[in-house]
Backbone bond lengths (Angstrom), bond angles and torsions (degrees), N, CA, C in turn:
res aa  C-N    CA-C-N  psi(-1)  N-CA   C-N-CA  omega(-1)  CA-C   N-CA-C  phi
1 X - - - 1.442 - - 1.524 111.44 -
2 X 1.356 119.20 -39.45 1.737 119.85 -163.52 2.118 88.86 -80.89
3 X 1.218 115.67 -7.38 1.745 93.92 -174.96 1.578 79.81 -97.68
4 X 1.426 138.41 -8.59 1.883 115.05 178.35 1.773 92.68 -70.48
5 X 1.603 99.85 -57.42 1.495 101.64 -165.50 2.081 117.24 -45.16
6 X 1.850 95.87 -41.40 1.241 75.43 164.29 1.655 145.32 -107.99
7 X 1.219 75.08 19.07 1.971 98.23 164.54 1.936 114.71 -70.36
8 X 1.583 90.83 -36.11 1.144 98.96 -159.84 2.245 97.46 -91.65
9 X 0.970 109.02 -34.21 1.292 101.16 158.29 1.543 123.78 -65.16
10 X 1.086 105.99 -28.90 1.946 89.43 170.17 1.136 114.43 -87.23
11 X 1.656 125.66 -14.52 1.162 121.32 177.04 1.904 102.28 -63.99
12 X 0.954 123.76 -27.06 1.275 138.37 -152.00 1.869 105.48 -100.85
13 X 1.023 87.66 -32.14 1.511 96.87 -178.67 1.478 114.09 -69.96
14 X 1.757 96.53 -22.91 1.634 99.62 -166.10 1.370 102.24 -92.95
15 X 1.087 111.57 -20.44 1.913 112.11 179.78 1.492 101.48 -48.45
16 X 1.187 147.37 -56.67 1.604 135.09 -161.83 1.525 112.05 -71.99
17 X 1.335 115.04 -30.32 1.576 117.46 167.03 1.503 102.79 -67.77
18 X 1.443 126.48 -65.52 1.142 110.28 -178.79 1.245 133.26 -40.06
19 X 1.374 125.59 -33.79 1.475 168.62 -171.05 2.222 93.99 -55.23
20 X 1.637 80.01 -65.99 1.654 89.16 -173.62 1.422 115.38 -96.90
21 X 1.738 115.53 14.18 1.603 109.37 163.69 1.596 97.94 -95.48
22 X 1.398 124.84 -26.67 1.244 127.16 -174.08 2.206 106.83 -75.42
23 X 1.523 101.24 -29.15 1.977 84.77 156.34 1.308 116.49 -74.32
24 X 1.574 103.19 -42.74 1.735 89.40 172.93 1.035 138.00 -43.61
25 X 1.126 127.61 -48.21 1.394 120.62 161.17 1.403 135.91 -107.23
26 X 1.740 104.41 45.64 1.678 112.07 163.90 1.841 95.04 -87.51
27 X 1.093 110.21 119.74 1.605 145.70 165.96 1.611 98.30 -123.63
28 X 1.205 112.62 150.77 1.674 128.46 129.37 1.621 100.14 -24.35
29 X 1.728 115.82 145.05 1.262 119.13 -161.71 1.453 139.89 123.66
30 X 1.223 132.32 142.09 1.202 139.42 -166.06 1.990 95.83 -59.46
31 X 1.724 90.67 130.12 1.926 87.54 173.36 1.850 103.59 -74.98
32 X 1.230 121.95 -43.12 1.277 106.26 -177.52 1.580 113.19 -84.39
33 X 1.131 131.14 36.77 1.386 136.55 117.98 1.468 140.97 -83.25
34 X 1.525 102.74 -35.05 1.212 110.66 174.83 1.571 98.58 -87.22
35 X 1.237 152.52 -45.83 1.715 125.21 138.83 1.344 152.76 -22.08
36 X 1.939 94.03 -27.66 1.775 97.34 153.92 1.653 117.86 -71.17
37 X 1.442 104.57 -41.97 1.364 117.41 -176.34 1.527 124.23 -54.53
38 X 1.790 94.90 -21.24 1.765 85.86 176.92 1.372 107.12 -123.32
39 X 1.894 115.14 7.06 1.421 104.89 136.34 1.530 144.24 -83.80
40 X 1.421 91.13 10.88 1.371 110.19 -176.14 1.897 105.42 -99.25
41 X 1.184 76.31 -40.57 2.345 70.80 169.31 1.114 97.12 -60.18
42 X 1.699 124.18 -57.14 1.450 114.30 -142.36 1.596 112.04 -75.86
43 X 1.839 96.41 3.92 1.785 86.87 173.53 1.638 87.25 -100.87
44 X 0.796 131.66 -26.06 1.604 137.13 -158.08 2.346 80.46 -62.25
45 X 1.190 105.92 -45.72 1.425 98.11 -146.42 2.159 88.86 -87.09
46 X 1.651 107.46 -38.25 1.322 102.45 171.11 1.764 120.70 -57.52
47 X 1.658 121.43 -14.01 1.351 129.75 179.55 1.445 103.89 -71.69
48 X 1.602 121.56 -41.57 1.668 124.81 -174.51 1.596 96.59 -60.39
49 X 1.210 132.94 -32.36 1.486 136.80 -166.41 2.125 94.85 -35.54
50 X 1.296 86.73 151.99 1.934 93.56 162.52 1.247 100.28 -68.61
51 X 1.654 125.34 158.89 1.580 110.85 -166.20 1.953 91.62 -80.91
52 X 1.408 101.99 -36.26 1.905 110.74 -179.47 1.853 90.00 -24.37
53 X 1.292 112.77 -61.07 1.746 110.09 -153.76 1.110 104.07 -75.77
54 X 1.550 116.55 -53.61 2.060 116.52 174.07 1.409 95.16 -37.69
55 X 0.876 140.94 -68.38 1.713 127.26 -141.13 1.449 87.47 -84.77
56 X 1.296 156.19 -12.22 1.436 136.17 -175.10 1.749 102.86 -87.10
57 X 1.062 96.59 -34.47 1.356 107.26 -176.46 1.387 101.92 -89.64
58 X 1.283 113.13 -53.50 1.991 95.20 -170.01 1.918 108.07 85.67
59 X 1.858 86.79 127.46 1.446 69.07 -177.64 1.475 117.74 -112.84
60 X 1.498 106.75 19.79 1.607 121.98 168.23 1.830 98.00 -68.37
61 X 1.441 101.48 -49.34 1.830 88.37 -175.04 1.672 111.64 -77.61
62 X 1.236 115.32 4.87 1.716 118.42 -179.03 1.766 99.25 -85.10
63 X 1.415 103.81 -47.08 0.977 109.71 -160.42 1.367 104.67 -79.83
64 X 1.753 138.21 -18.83 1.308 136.90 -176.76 1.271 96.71 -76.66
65 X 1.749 122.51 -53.63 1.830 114.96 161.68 0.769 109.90 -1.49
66 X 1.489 109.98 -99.66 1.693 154.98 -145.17 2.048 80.66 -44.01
67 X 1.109 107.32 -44.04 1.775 93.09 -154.97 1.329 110.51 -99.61
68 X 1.422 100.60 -2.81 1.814 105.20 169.11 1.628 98.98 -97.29
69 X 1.232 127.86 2.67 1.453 125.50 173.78 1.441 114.86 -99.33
70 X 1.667 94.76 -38.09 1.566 101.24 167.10 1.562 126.57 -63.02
71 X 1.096 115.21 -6.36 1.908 132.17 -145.35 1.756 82.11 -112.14
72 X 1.535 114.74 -48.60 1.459 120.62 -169.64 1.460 93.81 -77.22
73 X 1.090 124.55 -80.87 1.364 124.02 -161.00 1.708 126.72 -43.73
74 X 1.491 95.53 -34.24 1.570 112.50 172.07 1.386 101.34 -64.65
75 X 1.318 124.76 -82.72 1.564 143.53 153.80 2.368 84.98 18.45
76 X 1.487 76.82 -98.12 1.396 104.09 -172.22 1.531 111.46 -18.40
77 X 1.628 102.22 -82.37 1.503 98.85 -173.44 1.605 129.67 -85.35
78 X 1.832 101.40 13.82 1.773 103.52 132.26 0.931 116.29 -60.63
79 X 1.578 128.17 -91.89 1.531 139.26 -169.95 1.581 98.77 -38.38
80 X 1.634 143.70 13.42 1.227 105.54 151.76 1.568 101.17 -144.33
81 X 1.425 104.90 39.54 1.868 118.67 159.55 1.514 87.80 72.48
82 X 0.922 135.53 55.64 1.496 133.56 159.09 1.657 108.05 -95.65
83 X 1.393 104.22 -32.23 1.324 100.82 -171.78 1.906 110.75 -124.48
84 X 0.850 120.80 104.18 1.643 104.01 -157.96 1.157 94.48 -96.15
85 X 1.720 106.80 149.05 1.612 107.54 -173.09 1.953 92.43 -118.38
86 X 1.440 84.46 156.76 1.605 113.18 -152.92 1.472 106.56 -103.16
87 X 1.170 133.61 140.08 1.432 141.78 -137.77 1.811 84.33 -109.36
């Protein structure tokens, strides 16, 4: 039970970084580019991992996260004009 709880806190921990790589790169621009771009840090930043932790974690399931957080968060701060999309 304590490796769900702390699986489930880093999963959680990573939402606010993700949060602020996804303002970084709102520009003018294709969204599923600017969604490769900040699944592409978040492997860039899951590669620094000790390899012991990459392989417990895996970074096929980091990276399915990362893009079901990106899918919500984008989602989100469209539907409430955070992000205005450009004609």
């Amino acid at each position: 039970m304590s490796n769900i709880i702390q699986a489930l806190r880093v999963a959680l921990s990573v939402i606010p970084e993700v949060i602020n790589i996804i303002k970084a790169v709102e520009l003018p621009g294709s969204g599923a580019d600017k969604a490769a771009a900040v699944l592409q840090i978040v492997t860039a930043a899951f590669q620094t991992l000790p390899a012991d932790v990459a392989s417990a974690i895996g970074l096929d399931k980091v990276q399915a996260f990362a893009s079901k957080v990106i899918d919500i968060v984008v989602g989100f701060l469209n539907k409430v004009g955070v992000f205005k999309k450009t004609a």
